[in-house]
One Martini backbone bead per residue (centre of mass of N, CA, C, O) as a GRO file, in nm:
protein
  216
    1UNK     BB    1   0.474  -0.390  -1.238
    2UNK     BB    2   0.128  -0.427  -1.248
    3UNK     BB    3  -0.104  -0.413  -0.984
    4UNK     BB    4  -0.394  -0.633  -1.016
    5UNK     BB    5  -0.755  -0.675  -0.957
    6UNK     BB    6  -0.870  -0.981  -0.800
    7UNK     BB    7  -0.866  -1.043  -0.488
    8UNK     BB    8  -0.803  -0.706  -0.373
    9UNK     BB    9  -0.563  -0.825  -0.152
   10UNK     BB   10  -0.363  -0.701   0.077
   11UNK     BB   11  -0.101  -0.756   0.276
   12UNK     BB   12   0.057  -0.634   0.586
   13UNK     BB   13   0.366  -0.721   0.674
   14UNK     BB   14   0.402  -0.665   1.035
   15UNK     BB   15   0.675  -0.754   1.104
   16UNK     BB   16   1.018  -0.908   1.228
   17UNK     BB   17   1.043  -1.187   1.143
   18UNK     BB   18   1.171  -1.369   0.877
   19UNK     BB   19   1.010  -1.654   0.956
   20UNK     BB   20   0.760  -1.548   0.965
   21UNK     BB   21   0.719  -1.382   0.684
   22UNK     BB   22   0.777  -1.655   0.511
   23UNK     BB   23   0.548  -1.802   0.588
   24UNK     BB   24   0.305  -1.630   0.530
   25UNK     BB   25   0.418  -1.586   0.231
   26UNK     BB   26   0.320  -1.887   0.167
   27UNK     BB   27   0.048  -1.926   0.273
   28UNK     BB   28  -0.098  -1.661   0.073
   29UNK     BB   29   0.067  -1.546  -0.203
   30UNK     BB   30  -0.160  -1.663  -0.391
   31UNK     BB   31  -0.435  -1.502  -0.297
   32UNK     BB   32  -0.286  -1.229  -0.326
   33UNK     BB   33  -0.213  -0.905  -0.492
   34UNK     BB   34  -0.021  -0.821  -0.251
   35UNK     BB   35   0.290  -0.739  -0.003
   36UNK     BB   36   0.338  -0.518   0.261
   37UNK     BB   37   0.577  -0.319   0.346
   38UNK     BB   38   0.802  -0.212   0.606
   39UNK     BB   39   1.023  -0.111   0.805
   40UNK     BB   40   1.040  -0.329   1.051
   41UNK     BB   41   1.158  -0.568   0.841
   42UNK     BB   42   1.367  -0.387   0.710
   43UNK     BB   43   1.546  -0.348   0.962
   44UNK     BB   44   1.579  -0.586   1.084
   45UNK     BB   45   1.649  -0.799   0.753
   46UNK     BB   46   1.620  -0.612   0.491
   47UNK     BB   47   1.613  -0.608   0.152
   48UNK     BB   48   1.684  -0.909   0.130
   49UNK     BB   49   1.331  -0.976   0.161
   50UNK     BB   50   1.176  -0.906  -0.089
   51UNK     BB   51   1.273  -1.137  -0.265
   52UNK     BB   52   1.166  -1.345  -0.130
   53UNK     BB   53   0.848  -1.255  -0.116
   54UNK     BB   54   0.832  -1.265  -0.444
   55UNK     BB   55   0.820  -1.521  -0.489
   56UNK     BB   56   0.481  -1.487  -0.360
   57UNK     BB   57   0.456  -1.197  -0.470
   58UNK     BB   58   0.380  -0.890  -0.499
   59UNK     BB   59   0.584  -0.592  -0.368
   60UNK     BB   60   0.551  -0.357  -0.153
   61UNK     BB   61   0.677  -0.018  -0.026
   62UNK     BB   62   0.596   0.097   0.271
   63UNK     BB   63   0.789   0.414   0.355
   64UNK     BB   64   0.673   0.721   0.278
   65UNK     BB   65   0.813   0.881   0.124
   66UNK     BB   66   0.981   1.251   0.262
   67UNK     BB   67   1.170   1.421   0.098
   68UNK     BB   68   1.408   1.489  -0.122
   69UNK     BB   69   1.483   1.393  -0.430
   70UNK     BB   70   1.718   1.282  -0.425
   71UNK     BB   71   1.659   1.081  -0.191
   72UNK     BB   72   1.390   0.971  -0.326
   73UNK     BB   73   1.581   0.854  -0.532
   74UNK     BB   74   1.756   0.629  -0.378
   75UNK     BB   75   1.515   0.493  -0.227
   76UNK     BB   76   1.406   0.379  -0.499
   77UNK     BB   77   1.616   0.245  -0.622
   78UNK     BB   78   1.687   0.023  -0.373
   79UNK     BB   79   1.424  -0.096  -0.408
   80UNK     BB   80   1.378  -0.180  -0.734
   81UNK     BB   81   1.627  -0.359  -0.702
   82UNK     BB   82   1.536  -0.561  -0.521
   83UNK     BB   83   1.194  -0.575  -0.643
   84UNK     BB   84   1.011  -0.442  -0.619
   85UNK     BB   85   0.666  -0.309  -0.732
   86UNK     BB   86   0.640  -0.068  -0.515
   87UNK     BB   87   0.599   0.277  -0.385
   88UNK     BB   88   0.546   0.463  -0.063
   89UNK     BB   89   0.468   0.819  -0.072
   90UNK     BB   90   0.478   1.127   0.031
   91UNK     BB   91   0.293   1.478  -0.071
   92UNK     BB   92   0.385   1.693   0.130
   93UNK     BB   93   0.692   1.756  -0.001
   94UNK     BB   94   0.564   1.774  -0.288
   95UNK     BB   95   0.605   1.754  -0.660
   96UNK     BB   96   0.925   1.685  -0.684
   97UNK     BB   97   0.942   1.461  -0.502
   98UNK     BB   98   0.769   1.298  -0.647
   99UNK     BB   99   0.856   1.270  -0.938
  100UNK     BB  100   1.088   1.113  -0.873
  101UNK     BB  101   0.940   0.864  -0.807
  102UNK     BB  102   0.838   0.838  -1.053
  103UNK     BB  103   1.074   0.844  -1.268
  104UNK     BB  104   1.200   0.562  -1.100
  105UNK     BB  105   1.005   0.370  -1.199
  106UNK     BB  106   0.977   0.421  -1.494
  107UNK     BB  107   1.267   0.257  -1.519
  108UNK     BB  108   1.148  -0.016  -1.372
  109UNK     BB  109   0.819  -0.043  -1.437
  110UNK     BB  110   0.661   0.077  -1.202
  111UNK     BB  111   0.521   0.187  -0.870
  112UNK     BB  112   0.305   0.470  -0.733
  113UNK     BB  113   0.215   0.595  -0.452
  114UNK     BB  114  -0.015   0.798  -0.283
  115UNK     BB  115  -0.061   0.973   0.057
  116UNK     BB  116  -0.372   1.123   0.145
  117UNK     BB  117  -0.535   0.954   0.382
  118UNK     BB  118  -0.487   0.824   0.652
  119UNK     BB  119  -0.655   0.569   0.938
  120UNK     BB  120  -0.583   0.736   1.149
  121UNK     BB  121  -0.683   0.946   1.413
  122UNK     BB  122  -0.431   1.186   1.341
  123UNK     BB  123  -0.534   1.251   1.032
  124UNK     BB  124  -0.718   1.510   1.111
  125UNK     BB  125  -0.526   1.689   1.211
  126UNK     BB  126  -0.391   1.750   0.911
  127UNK     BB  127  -0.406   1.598   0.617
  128UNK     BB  128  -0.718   1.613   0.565
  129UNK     BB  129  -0.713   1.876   0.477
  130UNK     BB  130  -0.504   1.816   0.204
  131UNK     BB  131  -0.610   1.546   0.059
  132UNK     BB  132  -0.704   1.706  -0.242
  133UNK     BB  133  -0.429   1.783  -0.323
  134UNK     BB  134  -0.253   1.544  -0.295
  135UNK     BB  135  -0.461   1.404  -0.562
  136UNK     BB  136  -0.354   1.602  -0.742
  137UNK     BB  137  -0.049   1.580  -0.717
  138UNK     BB  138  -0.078   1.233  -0.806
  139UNK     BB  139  -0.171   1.341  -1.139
  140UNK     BB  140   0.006   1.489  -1.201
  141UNK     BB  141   0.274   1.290  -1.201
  142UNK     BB  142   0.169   1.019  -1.231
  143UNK     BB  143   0.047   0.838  -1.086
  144UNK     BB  144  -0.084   0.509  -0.987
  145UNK     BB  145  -0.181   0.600  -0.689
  146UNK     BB  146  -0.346   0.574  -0.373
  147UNK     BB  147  -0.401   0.662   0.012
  148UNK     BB  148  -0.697   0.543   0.152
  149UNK     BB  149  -0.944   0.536   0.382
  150UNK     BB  150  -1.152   0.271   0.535
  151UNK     BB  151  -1.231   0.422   0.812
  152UNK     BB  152  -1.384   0.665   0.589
  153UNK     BB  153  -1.585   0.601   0.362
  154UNK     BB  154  -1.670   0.912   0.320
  155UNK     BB  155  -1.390   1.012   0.238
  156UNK     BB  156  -1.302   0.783   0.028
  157UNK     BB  157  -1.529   0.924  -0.183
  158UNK     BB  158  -1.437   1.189  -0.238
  159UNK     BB  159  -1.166   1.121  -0.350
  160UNK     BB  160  -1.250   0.935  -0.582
  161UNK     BB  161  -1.341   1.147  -0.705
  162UNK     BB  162  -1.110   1.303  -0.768
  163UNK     BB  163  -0.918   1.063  -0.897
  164UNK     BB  164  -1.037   0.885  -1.116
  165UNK     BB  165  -0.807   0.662  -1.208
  166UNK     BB  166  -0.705   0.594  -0.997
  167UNK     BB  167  -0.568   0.405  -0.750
  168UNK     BB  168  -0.703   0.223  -0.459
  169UNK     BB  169  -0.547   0.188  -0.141
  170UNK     BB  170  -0.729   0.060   0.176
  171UNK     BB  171  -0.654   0.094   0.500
  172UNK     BB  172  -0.806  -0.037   0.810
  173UNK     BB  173  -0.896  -0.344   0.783
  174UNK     BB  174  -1.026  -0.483   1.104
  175UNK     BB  175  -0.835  -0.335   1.359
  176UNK     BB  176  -0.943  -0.068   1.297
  177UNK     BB  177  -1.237  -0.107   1.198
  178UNK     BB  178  -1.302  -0.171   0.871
  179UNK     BB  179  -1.482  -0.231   0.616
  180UNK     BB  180  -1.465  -0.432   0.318
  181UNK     BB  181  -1.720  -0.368   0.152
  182UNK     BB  182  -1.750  -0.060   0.201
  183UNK     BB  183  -1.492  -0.014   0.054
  184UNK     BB  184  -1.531  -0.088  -0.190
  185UNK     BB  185  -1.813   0.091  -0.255
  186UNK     BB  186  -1.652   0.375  -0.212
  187UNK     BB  187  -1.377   0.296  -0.403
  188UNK     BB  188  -1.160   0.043  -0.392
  189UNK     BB  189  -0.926  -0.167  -0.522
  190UNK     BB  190  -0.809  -0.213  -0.235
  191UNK     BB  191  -0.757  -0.389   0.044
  192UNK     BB  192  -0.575  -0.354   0.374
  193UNK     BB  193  -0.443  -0.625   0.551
  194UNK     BB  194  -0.346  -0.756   0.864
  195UNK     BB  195  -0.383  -0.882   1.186
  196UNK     BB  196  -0.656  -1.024   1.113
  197UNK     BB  197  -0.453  -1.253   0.939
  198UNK     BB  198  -0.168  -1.305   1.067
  199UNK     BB  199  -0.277  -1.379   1.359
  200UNK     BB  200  -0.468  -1.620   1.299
  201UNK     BB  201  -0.494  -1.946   1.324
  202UNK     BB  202  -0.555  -1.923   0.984
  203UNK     BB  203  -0.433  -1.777   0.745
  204UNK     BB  204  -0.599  -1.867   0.525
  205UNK     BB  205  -0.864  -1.877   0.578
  206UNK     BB  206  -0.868  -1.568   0.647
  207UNK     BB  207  -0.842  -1.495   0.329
  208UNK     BB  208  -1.051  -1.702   0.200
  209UNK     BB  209  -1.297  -1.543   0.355
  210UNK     BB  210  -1.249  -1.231   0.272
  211UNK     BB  211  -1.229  -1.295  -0.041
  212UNK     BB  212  -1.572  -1.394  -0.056
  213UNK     BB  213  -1.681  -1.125   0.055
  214UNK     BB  214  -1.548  -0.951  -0.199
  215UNK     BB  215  -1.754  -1.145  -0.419
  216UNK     BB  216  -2.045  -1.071  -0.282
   0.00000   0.00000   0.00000
């Protein structure tokens, strides 16, 4: 399955509660392009809340696997086996760990994501210095796009440059303090919004808000 850009915007669903995460999921799931899940919900819940979720719309993995390549292999095995249809994994552990995951994907028709550079304040420290050749590495491999953050929109413009015709999905928009539509100027083709959605007195008018937005 392939996420292509309609609404733009992705939901981040950072909670821990089943039926949190369900309800969410039913309320919005019609407006964005795709619900990114994370560690914490399949922690919680199991990878049996995927097909759930997808009930409602497409699903992202953000694991951000990043091991040996067999390990890379069976975690995205038992991932796109549950439905998901894309998987974010980490470019730092090398070529052959990205390949595994994208070798995986194409098995089962999906995507995969490489992480060029975090939106958080830390990502400065380390993985910055080596954002362009993450994106190379996902190039190379063939990766179907990158994760650039929202939160440094010259670095996004930087990134874009490099990054060709992959796909950019970008994180840090609302809570970390992203602008939409700036994201977008930068060169994303999806912004990644999570607590200021969810967390909103009323999700969906807060989706149907900022997807408006991304319009105008």
């Amino acid at each position: 399955m392939t996420i292509v850009p309609d609404s733009r915007l992705i939901i981040a669903l950072d909670v821990t509660d089943r039926e949190e995460a369900l309800q969410i999921s039913r309320k919005i799931g019609g407006l964005v392009d795709a619900i990114k899940v994370n560690y914490p919900l399949i922690l919680s819940c199991g990878l049996g809340i995927v097909p759930e979720i997808k009930k409602y719309a497409n699903v992202i993995a953000d694991f951000k696997v990043a091991d040996i390549p067999n390990t890379n292999r069976l975690i995205c095995e038992e991932t796109f086996k549950a439905g998901a249809d894309a998987i974010i994994c980490q470019g730092f552990v090398g070529n052959d760990s990205v390949k595994a995951c994208v070798d995986v994907a194409a098995q089962f028709g999906k995507e995969v994501y490489v992480v060029t550079e975090m939106s958080h304040p830390g990502a400065i420290d380390f993985i910055q210095k080596h954002a362009m050749d993450l994106v190379d590495v996902a190039i190379k491999n063939g990766a179907s796009g990158i994760i650039a953050p929202a939160t440094r929109p010259e670095r996004l413009s930087e990134i874009k440059r490099r990054s060709k015709d992959l796909k950019i999905l970008s994180p840090g928009v609302g809570a970390q303090g992203g602008d939409a539509r700036t994201t977008l100027d930068a060169g994303a083709d999806f912004i990644i919004v999570g607590r200021s959605i969810y967390n909103a007195k009323d999700p969906y008018q807060a989706a149907i808000d900022l997807i408006g937005q991304l319009r105008r």
